[in-house]
PADREN-475832 format. One line per 2 residues: number of its first residue (from 0); for each residue x negated, y negated, z negated of C-alpha. Coordinates in nm, 4 decimals, m for minus. Layout:
! PADREN-475832
NUM = X,Y,Z | ...
This chain:
! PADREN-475832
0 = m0.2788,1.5972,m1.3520 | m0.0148,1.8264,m1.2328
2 = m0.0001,1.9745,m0.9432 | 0.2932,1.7540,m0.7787
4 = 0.0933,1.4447,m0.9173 | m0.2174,1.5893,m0.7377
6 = m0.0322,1.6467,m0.4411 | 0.1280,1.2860,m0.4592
8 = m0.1968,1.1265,m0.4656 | m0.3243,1.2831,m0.1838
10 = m0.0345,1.1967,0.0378 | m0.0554,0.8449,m0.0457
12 = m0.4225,0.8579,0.0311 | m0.3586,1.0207,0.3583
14 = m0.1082,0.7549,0.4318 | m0.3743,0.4968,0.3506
16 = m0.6370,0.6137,0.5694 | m0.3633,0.6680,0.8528
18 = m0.2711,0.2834,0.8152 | m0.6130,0.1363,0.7726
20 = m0.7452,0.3374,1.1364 | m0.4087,0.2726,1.2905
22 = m0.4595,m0.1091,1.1951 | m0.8417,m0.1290,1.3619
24 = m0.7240,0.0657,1.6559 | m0.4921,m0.1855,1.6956
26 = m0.7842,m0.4727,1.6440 | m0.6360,m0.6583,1.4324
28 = m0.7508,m0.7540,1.0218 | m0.5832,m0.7322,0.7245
30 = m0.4997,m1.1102,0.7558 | m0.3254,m1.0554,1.0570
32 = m0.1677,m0.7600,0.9755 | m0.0499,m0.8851,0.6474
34 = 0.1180,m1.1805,0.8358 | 0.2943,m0.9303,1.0914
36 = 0.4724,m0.7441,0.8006 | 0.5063,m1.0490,0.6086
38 = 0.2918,m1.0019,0.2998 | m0.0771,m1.0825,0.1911
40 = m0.3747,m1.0023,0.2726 | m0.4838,m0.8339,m0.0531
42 = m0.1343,m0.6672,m0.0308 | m0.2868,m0.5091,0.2901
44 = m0.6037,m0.3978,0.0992 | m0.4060,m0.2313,m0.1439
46 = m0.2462,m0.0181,0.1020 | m0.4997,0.0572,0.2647
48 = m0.7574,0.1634,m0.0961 | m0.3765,0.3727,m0.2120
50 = m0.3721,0.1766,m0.5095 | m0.1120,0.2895,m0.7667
52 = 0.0849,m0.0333,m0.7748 | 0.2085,m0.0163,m0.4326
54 = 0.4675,0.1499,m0.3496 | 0.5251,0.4871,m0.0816
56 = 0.8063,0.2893,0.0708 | 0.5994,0.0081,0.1717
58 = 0.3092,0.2129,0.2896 | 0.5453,0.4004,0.5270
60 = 0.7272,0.0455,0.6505 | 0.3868,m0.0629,0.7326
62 = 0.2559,0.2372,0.9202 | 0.6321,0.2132,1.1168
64 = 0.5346,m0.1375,1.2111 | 0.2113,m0.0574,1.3406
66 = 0.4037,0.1931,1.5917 | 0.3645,0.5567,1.3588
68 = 0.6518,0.7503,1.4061 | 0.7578,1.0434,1.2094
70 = 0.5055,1.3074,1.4085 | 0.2397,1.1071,1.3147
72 = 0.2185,0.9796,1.6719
């Protein structure tokens, strides 16, 4: 793995963990989330494991619609 790829991964990981705490901070489950930003549940799980099939556009809508702005606030 290169050391962009490397890098890649673990920004999309980072992302992951950021949306999974930001979504039980919140109180809500992946259910509930997943009907907020209209998508599934096991779309949800993806995000939140970083699994390669979903995309860094949709992590970042997600975290946006759970209130994460661009400081990470």
């Amino acid at each position: 793995m290169s050391e962009e790829e490397a890098a890649f991964v673990e920004m999309k990981v980072a992302l992951a963990t950021g949306l999974r705490e930001r979504r039980k901070r919140q109180h809500l489950t992946q259910a509930q989330l997943a009907e907020f930003v209209g998508s599934s549940q096991s779309r949800v799980a993806k995000l939140e494991t970083a699994d390669a099939s979903v995309s860094l556009d949709l992590m970042v809508r997600t975290l946006m619609s759970l209130g994460a702005t661009r400081g990470g606030r």
